[in-house]
C-alpha positions as CSV (number, residue, x, y, z in Angstrom):
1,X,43.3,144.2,20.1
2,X,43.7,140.6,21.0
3,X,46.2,138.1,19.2
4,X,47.6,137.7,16.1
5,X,45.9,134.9,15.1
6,X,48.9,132.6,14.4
7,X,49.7,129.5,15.9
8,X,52.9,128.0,16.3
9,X,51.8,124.3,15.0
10,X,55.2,122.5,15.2
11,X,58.4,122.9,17.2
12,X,61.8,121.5,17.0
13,X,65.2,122.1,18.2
14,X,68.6,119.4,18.5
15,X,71.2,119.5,21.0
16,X,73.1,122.6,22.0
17,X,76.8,121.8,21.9
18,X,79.9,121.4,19.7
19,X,79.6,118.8,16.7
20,X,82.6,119.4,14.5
21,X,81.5,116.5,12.1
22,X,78.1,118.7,11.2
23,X,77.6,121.6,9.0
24,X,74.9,123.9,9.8
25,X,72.5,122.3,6.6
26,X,72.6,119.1,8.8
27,X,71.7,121.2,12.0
28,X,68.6,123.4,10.3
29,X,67.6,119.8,8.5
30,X,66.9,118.4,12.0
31,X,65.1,120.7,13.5
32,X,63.2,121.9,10.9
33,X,61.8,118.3,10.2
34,X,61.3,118.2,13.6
35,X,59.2,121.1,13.2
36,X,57.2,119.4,10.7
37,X,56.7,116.2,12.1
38,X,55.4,117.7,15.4
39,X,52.9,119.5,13.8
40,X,51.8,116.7,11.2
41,X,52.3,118.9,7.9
42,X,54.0,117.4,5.0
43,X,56.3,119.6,4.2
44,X,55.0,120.5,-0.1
45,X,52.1,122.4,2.5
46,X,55.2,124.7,3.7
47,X,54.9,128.2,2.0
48,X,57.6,130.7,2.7
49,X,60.1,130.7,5.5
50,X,63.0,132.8,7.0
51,X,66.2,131.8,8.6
52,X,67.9,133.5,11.3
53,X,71.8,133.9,11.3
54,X,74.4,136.1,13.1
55,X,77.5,134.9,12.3
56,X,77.1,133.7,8.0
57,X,81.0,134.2,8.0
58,X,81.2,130.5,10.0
59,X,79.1,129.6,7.2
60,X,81.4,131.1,4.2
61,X,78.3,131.9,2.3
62,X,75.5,134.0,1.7
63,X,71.5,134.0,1.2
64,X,71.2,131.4,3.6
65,X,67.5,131.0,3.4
66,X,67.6,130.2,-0.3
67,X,70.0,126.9,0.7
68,X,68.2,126.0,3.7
69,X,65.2,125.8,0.9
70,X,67.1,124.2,-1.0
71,X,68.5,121.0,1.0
72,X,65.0,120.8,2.8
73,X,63.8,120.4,-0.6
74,X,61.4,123.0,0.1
75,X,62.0,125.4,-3.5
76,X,60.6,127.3,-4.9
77,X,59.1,128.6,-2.0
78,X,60.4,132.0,-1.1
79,X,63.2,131.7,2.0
80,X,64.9,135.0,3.3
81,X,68.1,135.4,5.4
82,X,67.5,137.5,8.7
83,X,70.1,138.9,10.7
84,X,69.3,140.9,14.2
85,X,72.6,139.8,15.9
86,X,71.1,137.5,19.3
87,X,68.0,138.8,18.2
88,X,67.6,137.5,14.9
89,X,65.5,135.0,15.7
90,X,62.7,136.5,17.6
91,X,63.0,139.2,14.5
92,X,62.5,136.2,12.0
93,X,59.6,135.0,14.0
94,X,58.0,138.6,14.2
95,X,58.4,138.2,9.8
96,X,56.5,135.2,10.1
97,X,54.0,136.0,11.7
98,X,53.8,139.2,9.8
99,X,53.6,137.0,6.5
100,X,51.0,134.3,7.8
101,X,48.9,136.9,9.3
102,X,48.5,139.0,6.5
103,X,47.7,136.1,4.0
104,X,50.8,136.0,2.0
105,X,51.9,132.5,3.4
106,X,49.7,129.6,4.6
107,X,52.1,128.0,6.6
108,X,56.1,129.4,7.3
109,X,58.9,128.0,8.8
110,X,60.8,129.9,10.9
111,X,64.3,128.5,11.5
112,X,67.3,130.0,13.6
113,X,70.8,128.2,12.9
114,X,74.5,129.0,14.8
115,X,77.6,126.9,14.1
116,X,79.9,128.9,16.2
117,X,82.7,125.7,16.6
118,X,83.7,126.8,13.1
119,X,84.7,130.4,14.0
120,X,88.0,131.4,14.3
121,X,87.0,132.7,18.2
122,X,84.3,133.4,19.8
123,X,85.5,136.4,20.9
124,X,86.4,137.2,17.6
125,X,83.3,136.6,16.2
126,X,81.7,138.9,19.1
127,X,83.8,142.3,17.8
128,X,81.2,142.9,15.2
129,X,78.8,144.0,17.7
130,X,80.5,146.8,19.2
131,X,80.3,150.3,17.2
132,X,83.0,149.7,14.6
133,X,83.8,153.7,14.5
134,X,83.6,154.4,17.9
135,X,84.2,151.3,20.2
136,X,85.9,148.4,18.6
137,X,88.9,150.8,17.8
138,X,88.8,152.1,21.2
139,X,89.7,148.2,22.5
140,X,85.9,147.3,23.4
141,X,84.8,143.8,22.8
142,X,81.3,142.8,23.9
143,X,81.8,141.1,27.2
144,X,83.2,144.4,28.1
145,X,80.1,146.4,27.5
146,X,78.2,144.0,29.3
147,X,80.8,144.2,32.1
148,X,79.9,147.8,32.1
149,X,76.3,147.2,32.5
150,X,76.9,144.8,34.8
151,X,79.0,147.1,37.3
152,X,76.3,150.2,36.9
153,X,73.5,147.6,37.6
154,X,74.8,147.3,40.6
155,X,76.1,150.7,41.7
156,X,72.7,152.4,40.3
157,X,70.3,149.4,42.4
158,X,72.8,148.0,45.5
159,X,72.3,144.8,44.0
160,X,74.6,142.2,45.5
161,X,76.9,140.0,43.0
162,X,76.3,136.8,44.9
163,X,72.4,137.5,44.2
164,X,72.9,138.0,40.0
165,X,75.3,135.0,40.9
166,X,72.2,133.0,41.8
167,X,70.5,133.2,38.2
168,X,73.8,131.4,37.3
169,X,72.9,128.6,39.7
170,X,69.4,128.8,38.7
171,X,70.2,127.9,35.0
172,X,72.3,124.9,35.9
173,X,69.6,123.9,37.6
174,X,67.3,124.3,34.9
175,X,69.9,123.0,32.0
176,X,70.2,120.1,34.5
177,X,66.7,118.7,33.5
178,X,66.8,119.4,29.9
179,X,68.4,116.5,27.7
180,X,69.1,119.1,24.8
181,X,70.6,121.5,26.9
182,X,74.6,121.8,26.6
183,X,75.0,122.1,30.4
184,X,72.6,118.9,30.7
185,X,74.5,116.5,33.3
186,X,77.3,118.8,34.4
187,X,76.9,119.1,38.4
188,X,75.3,121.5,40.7
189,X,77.0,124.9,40.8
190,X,77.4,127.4,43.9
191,X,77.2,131.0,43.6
192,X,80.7,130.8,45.7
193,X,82.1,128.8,42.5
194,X,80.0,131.4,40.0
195,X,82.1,134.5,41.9
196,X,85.1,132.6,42.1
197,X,85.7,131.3,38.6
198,X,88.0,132.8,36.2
199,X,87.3,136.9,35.4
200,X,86.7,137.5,31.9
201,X,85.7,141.3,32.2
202,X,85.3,142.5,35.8
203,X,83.0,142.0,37.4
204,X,82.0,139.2,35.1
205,X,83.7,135.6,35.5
206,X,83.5,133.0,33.2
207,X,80.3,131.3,34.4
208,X,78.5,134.0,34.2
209,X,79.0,134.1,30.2
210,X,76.7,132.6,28.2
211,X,77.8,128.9,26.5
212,X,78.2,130.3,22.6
213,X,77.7,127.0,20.6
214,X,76.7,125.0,17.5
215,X,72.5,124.4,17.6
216,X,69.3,124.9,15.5
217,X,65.8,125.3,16.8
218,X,62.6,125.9,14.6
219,X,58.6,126.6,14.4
220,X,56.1,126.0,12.1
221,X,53.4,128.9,11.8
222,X,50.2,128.8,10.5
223,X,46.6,130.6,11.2
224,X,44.5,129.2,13.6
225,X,42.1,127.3,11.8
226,X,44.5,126.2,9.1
227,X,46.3,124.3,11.7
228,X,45.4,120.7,12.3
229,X,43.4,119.5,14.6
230,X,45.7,117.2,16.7
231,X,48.8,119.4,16.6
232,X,48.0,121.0,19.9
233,X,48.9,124.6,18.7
234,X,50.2,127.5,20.8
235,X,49.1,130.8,20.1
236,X,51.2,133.6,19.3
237,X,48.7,136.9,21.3
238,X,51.3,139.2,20.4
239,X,54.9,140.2,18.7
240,X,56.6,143.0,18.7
241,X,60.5,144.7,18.0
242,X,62.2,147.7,19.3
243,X,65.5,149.3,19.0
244,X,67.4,151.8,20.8
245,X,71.0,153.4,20.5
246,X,73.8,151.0,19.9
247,X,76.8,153.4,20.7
248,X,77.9,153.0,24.5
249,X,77.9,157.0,24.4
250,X,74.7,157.4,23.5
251,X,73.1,155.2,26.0
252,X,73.4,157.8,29.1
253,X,70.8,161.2,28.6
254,X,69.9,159.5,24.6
255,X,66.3,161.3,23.5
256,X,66.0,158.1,21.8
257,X,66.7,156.6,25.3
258,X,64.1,158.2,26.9
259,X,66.7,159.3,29.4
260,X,67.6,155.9,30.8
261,X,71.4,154.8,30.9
262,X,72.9,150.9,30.5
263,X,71.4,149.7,33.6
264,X,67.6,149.4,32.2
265,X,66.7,147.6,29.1
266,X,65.3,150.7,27.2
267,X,63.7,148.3,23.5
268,X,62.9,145.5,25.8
269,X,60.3,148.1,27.8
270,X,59.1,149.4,24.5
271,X,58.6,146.1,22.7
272,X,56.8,144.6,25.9
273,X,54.5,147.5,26.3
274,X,53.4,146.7,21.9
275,X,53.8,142.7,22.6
276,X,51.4,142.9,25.4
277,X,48.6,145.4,24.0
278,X,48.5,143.2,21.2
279,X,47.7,140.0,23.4
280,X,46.1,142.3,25.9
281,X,47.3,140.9,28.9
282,X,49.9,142.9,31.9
283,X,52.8,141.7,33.0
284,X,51.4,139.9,36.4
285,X,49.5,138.3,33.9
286,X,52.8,135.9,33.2
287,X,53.0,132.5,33.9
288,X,57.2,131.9,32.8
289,X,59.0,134.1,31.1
290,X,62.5,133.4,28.6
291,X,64.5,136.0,28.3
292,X,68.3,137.0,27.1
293,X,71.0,136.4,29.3
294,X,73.8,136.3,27.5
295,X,75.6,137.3,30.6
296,X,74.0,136.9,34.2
297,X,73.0,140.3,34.5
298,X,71.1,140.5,31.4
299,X,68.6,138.0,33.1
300,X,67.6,140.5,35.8
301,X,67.6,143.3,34.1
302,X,65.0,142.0,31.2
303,X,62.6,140.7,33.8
304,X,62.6,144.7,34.8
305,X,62.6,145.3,31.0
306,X,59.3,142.9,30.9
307,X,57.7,144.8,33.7
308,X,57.6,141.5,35.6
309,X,59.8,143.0,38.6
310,X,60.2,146.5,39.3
311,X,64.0,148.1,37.9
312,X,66.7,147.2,40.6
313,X,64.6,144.6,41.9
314,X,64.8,141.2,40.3
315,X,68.2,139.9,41.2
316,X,67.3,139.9,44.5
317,X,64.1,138.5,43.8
318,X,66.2,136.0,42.1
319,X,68.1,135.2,45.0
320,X,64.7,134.8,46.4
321,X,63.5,132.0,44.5
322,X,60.9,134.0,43.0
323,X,61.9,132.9,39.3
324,X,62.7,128.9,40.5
325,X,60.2,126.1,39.4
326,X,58.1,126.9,42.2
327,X,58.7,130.5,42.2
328,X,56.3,133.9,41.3
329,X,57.6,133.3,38.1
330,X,59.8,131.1,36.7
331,X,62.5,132.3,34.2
332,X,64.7,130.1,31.6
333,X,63.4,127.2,32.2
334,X,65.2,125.7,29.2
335,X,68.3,126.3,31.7
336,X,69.0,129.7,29.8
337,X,71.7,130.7,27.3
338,X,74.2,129.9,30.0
339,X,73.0,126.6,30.7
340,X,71.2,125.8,27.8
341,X,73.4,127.0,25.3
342,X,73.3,130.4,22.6
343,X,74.1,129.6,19.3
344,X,73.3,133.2,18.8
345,X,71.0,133.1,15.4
346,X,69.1,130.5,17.0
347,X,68.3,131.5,20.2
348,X,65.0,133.2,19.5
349,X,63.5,130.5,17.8
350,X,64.7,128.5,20.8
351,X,63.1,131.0,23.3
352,X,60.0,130.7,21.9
353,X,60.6,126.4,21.6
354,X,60.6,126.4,25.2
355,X,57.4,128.4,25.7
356,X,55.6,126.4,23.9
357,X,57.2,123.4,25.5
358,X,56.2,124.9,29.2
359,X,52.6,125.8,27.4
360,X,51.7,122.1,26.3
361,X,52.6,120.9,29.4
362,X,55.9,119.1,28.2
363,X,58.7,120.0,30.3
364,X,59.0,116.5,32.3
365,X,60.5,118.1,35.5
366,X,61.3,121.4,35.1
367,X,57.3,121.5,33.9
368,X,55.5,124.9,35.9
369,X,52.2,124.3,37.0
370,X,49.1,125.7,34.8
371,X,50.7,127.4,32.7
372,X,48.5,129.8,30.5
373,X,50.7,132.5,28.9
374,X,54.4,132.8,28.3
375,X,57.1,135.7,27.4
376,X,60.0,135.3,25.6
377,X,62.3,138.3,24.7
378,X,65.6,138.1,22.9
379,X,68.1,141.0,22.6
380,X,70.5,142.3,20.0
381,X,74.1,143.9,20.3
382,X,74.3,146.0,23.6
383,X,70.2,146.5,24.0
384,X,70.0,147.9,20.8
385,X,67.4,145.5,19.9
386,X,65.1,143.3,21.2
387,X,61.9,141.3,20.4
388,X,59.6,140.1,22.8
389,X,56.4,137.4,22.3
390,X,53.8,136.7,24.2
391,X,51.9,133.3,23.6
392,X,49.5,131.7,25.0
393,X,47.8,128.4,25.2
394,X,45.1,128.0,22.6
395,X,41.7,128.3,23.5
């Protein structure tokens, strides 16, 4: 098997940061027009679409899909809510693609929407993704799972902390060149700043969290030869979602585990392995890869998820400049959801943004060279889920 045969026609995405004087209708407007535009479709051709939220509470509503339809003027076409926690978005995009490729829909918009500077807290907003029976009773909020993960990554591998540090500086750099990234014009960091900022849950300091913020991002998918001509499209090869056990407890010895404890990325492995038999292609075959790093370990330990570094071995390729601009294989070169920006239901959409961005040869200069296929992968709660997409430049 060999592709999906959807396209992503049209992209769009605003500016990751905090706008207190927008709503998220304004947000998804924006870049779902964007969408349209850059694809050249008017938007009475749109057929279906799904929305991708984690945190509707900011929102203080419901069936968000049906109002996104609604204020794009896009009703009565159908419009479904989707909600994956960070991987929501990537999940939506997998429904799209489901729902083009199987005739359904001629031509879906996938949007992905956060307005996190109308939570209470961040933090806050983050205890719904523990275990409510079992972990969020026990005092566990999500930074501290990661903190965990984070401290066996590197007792299980000997990885350093001044070489995950380094994906920190790396995403600066990256966020550094990108005029929609929330991080865009701050200065250079050091991984001496990254270990000596403030600690949030040890052995995790605050720059090594990802920026939680207000953003939309969006895609517009069609079939292949439904697609016009001019909109240079981007294939989508292959799709695919995976889940694996949420509880903390379960994660060391699971059956549904396959053994493996916190330091691997257990659904990322699994949806890989799918996402890349249904583009047929191997992970040396990658050209740039997005993935989730909500929290500077995460980066490392999806590239070992994706099969692009062996486990315990990409933070120091990291350190090595294998995943810079001119690297092996460049990673989050949107500067990442640390320097970027996650505004958590939109971050998979955005993932996949910035692949196609890289694959049309639009990223001004943090561009890689000949770029022919891209991976993005996105992750939900504590690697319960994830989603990962190949696509490719269309041939």
């Amino acid at each position: 098997m060999s592709g999906t045969g959807v396209v992503i026609a049209g992209a769009g995405i605003t500016r990751h940061g905090f706008f207190a004087a927008r709503d998220w209708k304004d947000l998804v407007v924006e870049s779902a027009y964007a969408a349209l535009g850059d694809a050249g479709v008017a938007p009475g051709e749109v057929s279906g679409g799904f929305v991708s939220v984690s945190l509707p509470e900011t929102c203080e509503q419901q069936n968000l899909g049906a109002i996104a339809a609604d204020e794009l003027g896009l009703a009565p076409a159908p419009f479904s809510q989707v909600g994956a926690a960070c991987a929501g978005g990537t999940v939506a995009l997998r429904n799209g693609v489901a729902a083009v490729a199987s005739g359904l829909s001629r031509a879906v918009l996938v949007i992905g929407v956060e307005k996190v500077s109308d939570s209470t807290s961040t933090a806050d907003s983050m205890l719904h993704y523990p275990d409510a029976e079992y972990e969020a009773p026990a005092g566990f909020d999500y930074v501290d799972i990661m903190a965990l993960m984070h401290d066996r990554y590197v007792r299980k591998y000997g990885a350093s902390h001044e070489a995950i540090a380094q994906w920190v500086v790396q995403d600066r750099w990256y966020a550094q060149r990108n005029r929609k990234a929330i991080d865009y014009g701050r200065p250079d960091l050091t991984v001496a700043g990254v270990l000596s900022s403030p600690m949030v849950s040890t052995p995790i300091t605050r720059a090594s969290c990802g920026r939680a913020c207000d953003g939309s991002s969006a895609v517009l998918l069609m079939r292949a030869g439904d697609a016009p001509s001019d909109c240079q499209p981007v294939e989508i090869a292959g799709i695919a979602q995976a889940t694996a056990p949420n509880v903390l407890a379960a994660k060391f010895g699971h059956p549904g585990a396959a053994g493996a404890d916190i330091a691997e990325a257990v659904p990322t492995t699994a949806a890989a392995r799918d996402a890349y038999a249904q583009a047929g292609v191997e992970p040396h075959h990658i050209d740039v890869a997005q993935v989730h790093d909500c929290f500077s370990v995460m980066g490392p330990l999806h590239l070992e998820g994706l099969g692009i570094f062996p486990p315990g071995k990409a933070a120091a390729a990291v350190a090595d400049g294998e995943t810079a601009l001119q690297g092996r294989c460049p990673a989050n070169t949107d500067g990442g959801r640390i320097g970027f920006g996650h505004p958590t239901g939109a971050t998979g959409i955005s993932v996949a943004v910035e692949s196609a961005v890289q694959l049309r040869g639009r990223g001004g200069n943090r561009q890689v060279a000949d770029v022919d296929i891209a991976v993005c992968q996105s992750m939900g709660g504590s690697n319960a889920t994830s989603a990962v997409a190949v696509l490719r430049r269309a041939r």
